[in-house]
C-alpha positions in Angstrom: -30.6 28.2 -81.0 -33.8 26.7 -83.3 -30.8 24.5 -84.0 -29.8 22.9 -81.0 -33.0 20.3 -80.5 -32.3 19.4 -84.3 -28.3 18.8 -82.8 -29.8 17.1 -79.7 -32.6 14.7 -81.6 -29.3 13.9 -84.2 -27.1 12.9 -81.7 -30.0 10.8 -79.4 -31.2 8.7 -82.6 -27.0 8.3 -83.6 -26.6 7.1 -79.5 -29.9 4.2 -80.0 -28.6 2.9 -83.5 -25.7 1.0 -82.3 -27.7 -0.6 -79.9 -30.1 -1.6 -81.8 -27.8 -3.5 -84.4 -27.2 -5.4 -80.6 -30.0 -7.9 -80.7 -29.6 -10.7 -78.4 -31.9 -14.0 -78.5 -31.8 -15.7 -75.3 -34.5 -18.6 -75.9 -35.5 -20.4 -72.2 -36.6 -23.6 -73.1 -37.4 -25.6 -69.9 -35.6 -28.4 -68.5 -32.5 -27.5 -71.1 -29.7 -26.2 -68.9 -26.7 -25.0 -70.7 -23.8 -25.5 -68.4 -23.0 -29.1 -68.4 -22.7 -30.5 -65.0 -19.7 -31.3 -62.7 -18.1 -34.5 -62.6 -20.4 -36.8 -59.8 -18.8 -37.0 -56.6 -17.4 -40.3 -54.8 -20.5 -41.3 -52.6 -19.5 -44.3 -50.4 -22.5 -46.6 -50.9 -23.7 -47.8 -47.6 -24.2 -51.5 -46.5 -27.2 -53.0 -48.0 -30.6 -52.7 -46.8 -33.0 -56.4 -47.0 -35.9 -54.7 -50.0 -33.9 -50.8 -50.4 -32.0 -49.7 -53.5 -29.3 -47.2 -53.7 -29.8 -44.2 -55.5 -26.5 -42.3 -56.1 -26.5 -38.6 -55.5 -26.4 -36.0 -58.5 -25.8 -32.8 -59.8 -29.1 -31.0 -59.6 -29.6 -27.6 -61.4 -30.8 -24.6 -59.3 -31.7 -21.8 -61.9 -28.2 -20.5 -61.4 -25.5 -23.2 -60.6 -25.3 -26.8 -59.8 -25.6 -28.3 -56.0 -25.3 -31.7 -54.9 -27.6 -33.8 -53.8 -26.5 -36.9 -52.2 -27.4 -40.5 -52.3 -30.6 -42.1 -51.0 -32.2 -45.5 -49.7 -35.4 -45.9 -51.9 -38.0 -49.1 -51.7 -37.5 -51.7 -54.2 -39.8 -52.7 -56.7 -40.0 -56.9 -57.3 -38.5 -58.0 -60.5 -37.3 -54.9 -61.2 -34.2 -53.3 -61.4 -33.4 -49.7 -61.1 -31.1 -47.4 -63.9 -30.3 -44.7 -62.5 -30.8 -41.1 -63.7 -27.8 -39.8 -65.5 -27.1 -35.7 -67.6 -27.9 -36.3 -70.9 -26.7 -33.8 -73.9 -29.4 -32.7 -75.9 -31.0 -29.3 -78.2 -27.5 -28.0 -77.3 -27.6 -28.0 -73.7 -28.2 -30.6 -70.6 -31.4 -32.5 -69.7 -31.8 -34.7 -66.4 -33.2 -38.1 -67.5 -34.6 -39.1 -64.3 -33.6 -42.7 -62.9 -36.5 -45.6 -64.3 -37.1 -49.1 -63.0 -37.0 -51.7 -65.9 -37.6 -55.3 -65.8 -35.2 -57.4 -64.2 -36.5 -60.8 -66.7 -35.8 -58.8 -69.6 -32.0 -58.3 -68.8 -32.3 -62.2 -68.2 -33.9 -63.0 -71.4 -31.4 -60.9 -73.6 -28.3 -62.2 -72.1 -29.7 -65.8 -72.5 -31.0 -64.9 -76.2 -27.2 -63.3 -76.9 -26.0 -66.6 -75.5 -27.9 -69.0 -77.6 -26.8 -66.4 -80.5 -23.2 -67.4 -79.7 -23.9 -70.9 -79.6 -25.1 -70.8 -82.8 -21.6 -68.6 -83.9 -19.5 -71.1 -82.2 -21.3 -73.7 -84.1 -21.2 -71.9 -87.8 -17.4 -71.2 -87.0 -16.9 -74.8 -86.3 -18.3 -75.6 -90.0 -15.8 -73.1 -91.0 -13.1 -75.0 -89.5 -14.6 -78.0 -91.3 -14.7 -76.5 -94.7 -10.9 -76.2 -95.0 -10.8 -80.4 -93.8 -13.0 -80.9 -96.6 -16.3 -79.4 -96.0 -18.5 -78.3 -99.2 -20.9 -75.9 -99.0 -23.7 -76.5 -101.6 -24.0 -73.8 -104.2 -25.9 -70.4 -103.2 -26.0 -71.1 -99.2 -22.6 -69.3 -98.8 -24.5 -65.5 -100.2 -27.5 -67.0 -97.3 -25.0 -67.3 -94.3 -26.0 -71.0 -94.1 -22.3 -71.9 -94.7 
């Protein structure tokens, strides 16, 4: 009988071993979700409103799933224009990169700055054209991208 507690302590350390070797590692970090999101529904956008801008609805994470949260009319901003918030894949899960307003001019001022950049393309291929009619490029401007 002095044997059986040596028996029982044997057979309760033998029981906690394999579950030890179990370690799991479940690291929260906030904002990182690690289901990606649903497709985003169909919203029909409603007739425009004289100063609103349409928000579109999103997937918005609830500690356990996803639910949807629709559309919305919010107050526009002057020479602004508003990017919306989109799931973004980062650190091996999902972050919400909430929507931003961004200056409208800005859009302006790079399409007109990519124009002018074509322009000048148009222009260099043009030269191009000319070299094979008899055009010369002077020594070492080819290697500069002057020809």
């Amino acid at each position: 009988m002095k044997s059986a507690p040596f028996v029982f302590a044997a057979l309760l350390a033998a029981a906690a071993m394999p579950s030890a070797a179990q370690v799991s590692v479940n690291i929260n970090v906030p904002g990182l979700v690690q289901m990606a999101p649903p497709a985003p529904r169909y919203e029909r956008v409603p007739p425009p409103r004289g100063g609103q801008v349409w928000v579109p609805g999103r997937w918005q994470w609830t500690g356990r799933d996803y639910a949807w949260r629709g559309g919305r009319w919010m107050a526009a901003r002057p020479d602004y224009a508003y990017a919306p918030g989109q799931w973004v894949q980062a650190d091996g899960g999902w972050r919400w990169r909430d929507g931003d307003w961004r200056r409208a001019e800005r859009r302006q001022e790079r399409r007109d700055r990519r124009d002018d950049r074509d322009d000048r393309h148009e222009r260099h291929d043009d030269r191009r054209g000319d070299r094979h009619g008899g055009y010369h490029c002077p020594p070492g401007q080819a290697k500069k991208g002057n020809c």
